[in-house]
PyMOL Python script that loads the backbone (N, CA, C, O; Angstrom):
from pymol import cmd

cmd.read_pdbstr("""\
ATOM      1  N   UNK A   1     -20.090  -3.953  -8.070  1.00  0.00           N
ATOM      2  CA  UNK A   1     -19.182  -4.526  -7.087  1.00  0.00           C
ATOM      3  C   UNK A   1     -19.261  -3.717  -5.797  1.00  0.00           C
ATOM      4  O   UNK A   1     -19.161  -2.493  -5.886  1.00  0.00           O
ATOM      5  N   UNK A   2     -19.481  -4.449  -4.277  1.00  0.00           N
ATOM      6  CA  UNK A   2     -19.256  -3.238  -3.300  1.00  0.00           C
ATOM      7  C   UNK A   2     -18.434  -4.210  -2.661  1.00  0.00           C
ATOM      8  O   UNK A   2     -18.375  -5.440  -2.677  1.00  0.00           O
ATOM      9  N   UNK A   3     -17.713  -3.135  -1.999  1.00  0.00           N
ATOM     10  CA  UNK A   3     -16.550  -3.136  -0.799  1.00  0.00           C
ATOM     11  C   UNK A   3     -16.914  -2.971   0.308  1.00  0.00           C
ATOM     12  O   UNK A   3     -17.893  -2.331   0.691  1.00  0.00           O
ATOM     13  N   UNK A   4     -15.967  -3.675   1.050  1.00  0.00           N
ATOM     14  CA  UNK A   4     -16.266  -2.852   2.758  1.00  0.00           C
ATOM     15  C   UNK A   4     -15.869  -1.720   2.510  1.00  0.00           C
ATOM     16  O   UNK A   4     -15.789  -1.365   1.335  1.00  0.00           O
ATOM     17  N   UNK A   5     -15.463  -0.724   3.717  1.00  0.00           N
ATOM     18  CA  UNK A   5     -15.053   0.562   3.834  1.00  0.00           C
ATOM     19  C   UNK A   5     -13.370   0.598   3.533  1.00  0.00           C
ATOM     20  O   UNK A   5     -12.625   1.286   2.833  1.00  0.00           O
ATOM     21  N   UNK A   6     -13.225  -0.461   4.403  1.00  0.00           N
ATOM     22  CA  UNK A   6     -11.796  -0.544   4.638  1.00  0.00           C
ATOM     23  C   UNK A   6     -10.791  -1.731   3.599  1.00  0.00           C
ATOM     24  O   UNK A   6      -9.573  -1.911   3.597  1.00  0.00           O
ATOM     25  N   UNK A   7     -11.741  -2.306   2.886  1.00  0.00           N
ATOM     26  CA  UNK A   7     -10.986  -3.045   1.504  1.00  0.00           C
ATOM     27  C   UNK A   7     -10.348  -2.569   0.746  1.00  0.00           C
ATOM     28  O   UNK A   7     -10.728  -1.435   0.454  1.00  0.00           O
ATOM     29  N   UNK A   8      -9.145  -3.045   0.038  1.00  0.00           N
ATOM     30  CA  UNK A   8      -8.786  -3.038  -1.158  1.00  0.00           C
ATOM     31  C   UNK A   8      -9.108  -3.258  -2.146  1.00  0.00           C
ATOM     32  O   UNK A   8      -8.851  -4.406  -2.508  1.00  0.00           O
ATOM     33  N   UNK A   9      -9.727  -2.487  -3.010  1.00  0.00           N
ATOM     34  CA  UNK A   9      -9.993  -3.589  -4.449  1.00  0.00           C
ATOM     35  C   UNK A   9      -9.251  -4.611  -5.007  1.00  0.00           C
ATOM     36  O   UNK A   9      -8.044  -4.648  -4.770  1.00  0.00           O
ATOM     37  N   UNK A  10      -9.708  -5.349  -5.626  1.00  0.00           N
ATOM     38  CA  UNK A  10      -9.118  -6.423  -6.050  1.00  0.00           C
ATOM     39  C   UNK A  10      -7.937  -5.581  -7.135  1.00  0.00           C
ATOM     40  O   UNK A  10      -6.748  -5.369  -6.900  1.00  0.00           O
ATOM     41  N   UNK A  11      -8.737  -5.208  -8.370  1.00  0.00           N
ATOM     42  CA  UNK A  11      -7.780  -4.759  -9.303  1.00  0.00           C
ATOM     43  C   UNK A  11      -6.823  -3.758  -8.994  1.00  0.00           C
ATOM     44  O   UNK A  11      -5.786  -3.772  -9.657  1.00  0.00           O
ATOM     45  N   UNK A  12      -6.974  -2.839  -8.065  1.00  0.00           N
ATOM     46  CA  UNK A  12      -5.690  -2.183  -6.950  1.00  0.00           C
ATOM     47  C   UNK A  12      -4.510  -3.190  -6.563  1.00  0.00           C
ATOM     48  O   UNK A  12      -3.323  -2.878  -6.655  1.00  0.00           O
ATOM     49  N   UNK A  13      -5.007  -4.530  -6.084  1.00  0.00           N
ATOM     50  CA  UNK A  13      -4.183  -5.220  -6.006  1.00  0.00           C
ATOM     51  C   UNK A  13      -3.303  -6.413  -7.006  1.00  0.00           C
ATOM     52  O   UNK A  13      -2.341  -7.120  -6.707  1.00  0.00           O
ATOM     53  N   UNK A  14      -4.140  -6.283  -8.397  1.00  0.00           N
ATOM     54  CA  UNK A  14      -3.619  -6.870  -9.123  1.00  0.00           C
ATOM     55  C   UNK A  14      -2.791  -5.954 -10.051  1.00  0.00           C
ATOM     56  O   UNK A  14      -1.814  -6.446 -10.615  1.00  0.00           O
ATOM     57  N   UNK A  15      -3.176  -4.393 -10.292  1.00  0.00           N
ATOM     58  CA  UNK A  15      -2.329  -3.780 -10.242  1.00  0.00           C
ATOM     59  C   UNK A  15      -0.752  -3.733  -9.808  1.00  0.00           C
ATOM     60  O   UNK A  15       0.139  -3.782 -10.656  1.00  0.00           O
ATOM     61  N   UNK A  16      -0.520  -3.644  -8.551  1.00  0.00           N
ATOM     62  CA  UNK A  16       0.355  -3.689  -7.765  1.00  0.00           C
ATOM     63  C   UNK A  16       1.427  -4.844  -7.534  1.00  0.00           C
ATOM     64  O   UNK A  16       2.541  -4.962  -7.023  1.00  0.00           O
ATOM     65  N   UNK A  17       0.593  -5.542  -8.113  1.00  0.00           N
ATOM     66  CA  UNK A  17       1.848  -6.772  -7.812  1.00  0.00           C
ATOM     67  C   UNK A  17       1.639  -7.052  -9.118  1.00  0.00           C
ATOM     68  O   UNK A  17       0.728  -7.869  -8.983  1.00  0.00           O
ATOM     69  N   UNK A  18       1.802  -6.980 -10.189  1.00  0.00           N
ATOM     70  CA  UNK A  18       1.810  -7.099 -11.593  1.00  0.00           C
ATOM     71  C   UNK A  18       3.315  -7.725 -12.247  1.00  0.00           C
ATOM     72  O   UNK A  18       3.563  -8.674 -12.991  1.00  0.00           O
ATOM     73  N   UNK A  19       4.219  -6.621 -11.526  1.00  0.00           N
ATOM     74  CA  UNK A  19       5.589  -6.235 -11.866  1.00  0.00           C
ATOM     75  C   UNK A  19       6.251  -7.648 -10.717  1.00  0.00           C
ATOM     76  O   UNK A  19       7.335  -8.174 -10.968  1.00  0.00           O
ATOM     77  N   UNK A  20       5.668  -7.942  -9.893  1.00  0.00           N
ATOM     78  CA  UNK A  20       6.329  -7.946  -8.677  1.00  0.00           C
ATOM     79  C   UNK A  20       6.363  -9.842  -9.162  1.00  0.00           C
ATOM     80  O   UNK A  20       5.400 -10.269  -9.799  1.00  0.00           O
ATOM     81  N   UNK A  21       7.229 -10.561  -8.883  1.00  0.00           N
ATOM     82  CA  UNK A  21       7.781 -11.841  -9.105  1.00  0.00           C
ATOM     83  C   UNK A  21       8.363 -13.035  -8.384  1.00  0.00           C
ATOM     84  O   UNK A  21       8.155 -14.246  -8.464  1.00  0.00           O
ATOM     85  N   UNK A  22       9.145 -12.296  -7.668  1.00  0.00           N
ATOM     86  CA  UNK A  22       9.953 -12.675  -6.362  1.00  0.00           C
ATOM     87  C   UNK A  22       8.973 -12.666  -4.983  1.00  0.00           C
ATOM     88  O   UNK A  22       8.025 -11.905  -4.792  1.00  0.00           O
ATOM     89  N   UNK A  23       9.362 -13.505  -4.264  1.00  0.00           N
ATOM     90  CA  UNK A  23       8.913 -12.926  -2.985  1.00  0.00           C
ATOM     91  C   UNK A  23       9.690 -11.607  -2.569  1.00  0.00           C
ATOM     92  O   UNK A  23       9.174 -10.584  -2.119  1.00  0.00           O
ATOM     93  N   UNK A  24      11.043 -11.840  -2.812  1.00  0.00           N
ATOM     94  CA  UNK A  24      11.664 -10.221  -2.054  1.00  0.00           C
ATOM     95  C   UNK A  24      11.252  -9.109  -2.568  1.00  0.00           C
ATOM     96  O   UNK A  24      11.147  -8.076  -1.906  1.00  0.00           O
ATOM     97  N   UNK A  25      10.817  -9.259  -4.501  1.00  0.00           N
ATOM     98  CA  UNK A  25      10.111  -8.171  -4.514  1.00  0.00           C
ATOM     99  C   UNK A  25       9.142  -7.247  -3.970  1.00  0.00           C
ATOM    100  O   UNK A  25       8.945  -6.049  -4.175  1.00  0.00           O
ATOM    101  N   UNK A  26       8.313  -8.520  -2.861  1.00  0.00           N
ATOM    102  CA  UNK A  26       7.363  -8.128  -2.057  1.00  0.00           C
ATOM    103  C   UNK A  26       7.851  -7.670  -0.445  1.00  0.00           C
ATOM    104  O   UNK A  26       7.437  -6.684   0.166  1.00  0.00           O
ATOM    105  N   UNK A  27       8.695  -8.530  -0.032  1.00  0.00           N
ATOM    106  CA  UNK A  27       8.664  -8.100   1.150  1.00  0.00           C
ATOM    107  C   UNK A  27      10.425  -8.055   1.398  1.00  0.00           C
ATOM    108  O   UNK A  27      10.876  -8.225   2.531  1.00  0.00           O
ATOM    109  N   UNK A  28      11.070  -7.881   0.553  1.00  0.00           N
ATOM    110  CA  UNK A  28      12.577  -7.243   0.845  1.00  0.00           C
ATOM    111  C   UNK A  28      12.389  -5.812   0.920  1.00  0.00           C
ATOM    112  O   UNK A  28      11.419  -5.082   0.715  1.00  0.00           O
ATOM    113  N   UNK A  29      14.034  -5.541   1.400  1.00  0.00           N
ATOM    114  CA  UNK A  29      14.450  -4.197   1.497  1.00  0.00           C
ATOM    115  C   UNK A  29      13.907  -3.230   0.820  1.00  0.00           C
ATOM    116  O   UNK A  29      13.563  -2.217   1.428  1.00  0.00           O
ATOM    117  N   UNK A  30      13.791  -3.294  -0.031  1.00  0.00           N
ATOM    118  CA  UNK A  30      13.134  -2.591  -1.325  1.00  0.00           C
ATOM    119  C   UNK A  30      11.829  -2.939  -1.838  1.00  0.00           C
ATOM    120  O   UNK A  30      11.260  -2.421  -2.799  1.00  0.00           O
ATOM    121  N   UNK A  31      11.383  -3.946  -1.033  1.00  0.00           N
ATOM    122  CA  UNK A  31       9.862  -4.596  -1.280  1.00  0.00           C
ATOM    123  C   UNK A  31       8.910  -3.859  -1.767  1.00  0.00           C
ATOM    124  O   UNK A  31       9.009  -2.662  -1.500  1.00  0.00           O
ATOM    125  N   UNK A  32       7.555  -4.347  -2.723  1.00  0.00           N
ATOM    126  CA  UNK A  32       6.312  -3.091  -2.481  1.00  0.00           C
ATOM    127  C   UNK A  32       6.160  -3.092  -0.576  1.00  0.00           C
ATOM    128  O   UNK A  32       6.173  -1.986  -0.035  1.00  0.00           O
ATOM    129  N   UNK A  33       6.048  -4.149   0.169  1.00  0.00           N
ATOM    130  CA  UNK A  33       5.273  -3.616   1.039  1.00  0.00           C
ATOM    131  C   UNK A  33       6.231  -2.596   2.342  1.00  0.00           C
ATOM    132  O   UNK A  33       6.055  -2.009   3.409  1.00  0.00           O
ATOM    133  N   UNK A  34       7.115  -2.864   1.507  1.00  0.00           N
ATOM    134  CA  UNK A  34       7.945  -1.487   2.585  1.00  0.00           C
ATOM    135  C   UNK A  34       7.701  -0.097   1.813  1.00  0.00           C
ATOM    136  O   UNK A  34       7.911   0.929   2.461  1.00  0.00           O
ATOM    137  N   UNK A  35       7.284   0.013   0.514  1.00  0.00           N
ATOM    138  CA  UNK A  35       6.917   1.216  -0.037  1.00  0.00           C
ATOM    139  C   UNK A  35       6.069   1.462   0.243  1.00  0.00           C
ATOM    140  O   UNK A  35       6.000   2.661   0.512  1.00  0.00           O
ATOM    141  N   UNK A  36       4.770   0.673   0.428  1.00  0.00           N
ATOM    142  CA  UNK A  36       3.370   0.965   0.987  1.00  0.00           C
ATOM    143  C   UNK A  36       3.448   1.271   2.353  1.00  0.00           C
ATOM    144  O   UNK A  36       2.514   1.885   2.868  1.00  0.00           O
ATOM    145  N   UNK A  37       4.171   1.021   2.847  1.00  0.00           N
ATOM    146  CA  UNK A  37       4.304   1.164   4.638  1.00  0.00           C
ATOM    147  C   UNK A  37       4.591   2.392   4.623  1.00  0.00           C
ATOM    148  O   UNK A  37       3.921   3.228   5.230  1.00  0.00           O
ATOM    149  N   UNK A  38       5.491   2.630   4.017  1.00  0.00           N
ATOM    150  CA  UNK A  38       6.090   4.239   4.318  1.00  0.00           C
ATOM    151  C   UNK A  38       5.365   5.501   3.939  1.00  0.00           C
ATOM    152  O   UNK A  38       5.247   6.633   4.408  1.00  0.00           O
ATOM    153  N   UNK A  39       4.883   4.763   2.787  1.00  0.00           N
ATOM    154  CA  UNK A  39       3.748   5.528   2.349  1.00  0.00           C
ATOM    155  C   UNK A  39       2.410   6.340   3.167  1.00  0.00           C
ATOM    156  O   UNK A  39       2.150   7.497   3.496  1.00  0.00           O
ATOM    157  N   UNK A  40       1.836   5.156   3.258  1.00  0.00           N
ATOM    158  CA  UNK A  40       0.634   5.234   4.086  1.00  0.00           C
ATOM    159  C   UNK A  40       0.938   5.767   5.512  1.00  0.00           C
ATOM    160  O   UNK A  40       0.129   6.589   5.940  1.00  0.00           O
ATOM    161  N   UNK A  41       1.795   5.487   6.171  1.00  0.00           N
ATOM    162  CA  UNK A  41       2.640   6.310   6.856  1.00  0.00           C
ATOM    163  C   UNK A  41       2.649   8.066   7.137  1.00  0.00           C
ATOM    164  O   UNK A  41       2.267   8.834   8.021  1.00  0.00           O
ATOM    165  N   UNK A  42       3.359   8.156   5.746  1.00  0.00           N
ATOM    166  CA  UNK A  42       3.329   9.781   5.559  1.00  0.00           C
ATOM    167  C   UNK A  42       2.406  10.010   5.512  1.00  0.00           C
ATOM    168  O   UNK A  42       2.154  10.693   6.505  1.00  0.00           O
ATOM    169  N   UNK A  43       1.278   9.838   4.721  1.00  0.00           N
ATOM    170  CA  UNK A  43      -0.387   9.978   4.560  1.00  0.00           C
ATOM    171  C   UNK A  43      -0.640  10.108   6.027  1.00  0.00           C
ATOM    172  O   UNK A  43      -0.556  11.163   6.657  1.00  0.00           O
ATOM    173  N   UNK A  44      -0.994   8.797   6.572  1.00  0.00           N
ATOM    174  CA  UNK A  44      -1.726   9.539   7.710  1.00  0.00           C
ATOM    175  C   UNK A  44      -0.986  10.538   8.543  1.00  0.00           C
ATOM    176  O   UNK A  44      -1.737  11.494   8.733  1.00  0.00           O
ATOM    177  N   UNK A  45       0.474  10.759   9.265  1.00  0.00           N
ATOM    178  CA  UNK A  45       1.300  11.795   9.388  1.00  0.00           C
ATOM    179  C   UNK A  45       0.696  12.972   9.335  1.00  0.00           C
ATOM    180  O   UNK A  45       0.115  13.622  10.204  1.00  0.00           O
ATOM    181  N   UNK A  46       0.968  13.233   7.851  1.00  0.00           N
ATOM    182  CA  UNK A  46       0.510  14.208   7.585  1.00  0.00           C
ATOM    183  C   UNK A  46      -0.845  14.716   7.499  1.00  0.00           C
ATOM    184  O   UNK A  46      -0.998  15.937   7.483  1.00  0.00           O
ATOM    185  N   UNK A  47      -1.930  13.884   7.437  1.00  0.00           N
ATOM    186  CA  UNK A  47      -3.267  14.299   7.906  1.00  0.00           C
ATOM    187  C   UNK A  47      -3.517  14.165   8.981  1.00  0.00           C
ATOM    188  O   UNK A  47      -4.734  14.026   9.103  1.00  0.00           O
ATOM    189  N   UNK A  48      -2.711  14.102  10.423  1.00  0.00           N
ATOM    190  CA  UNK A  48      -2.656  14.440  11.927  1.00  0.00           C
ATOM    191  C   UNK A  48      -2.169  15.559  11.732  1.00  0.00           C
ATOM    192  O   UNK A  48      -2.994  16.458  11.893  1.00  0.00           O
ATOM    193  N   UNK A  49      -1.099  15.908  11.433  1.00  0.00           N
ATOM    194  CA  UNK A  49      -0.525  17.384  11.129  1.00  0.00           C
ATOM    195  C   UNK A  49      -1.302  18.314  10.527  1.00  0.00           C
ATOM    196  O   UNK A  49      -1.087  19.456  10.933  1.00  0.00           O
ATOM    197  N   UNK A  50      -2.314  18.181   9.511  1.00  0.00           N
ATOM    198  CA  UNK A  50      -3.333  18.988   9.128  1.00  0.00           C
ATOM    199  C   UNK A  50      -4.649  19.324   9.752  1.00  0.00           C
ATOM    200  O   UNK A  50      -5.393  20.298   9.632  1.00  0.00           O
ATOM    201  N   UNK A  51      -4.728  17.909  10.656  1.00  0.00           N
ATOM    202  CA  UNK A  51      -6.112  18.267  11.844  1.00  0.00           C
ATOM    203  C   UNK A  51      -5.944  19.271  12.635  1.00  0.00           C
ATOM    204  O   UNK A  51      -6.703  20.238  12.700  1.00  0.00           O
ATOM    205  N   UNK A  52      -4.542  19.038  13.543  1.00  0.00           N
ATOM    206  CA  UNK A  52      -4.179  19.932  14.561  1.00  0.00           C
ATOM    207  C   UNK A  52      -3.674  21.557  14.206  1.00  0.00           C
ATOM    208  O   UNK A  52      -3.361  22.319  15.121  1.00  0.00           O
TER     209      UNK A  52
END
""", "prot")
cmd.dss("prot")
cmd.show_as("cartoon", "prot")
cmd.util.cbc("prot")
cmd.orient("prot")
């Protein structure tokens, strides 16, 4: 199987929404994609903070 650089795998994403049922599960208050936001977030954050 190849990817672009910047893809998701598929099974990453079937992973991830496994649990998930609702739409709000996905994109409410508490959504995955507000966990992933914040996430990825800190990640890069903090690897600007480690360059400099």
């Amino acid at each position: 199987m190849t990817t672009k650089k910047h893809e998701v795998p598929e099974e990453l994403l079937s992973g991830l929404l496994a649990n998930y049922k609702k739409p709000e599960d996905l994109i409410g208050e508490n959504g995955l994609l507000k966990q992933l936001t914040k996430l990825l977030v800190e990640k890069a954050l903090d690897a600007e903070l480690t360059e400099h």
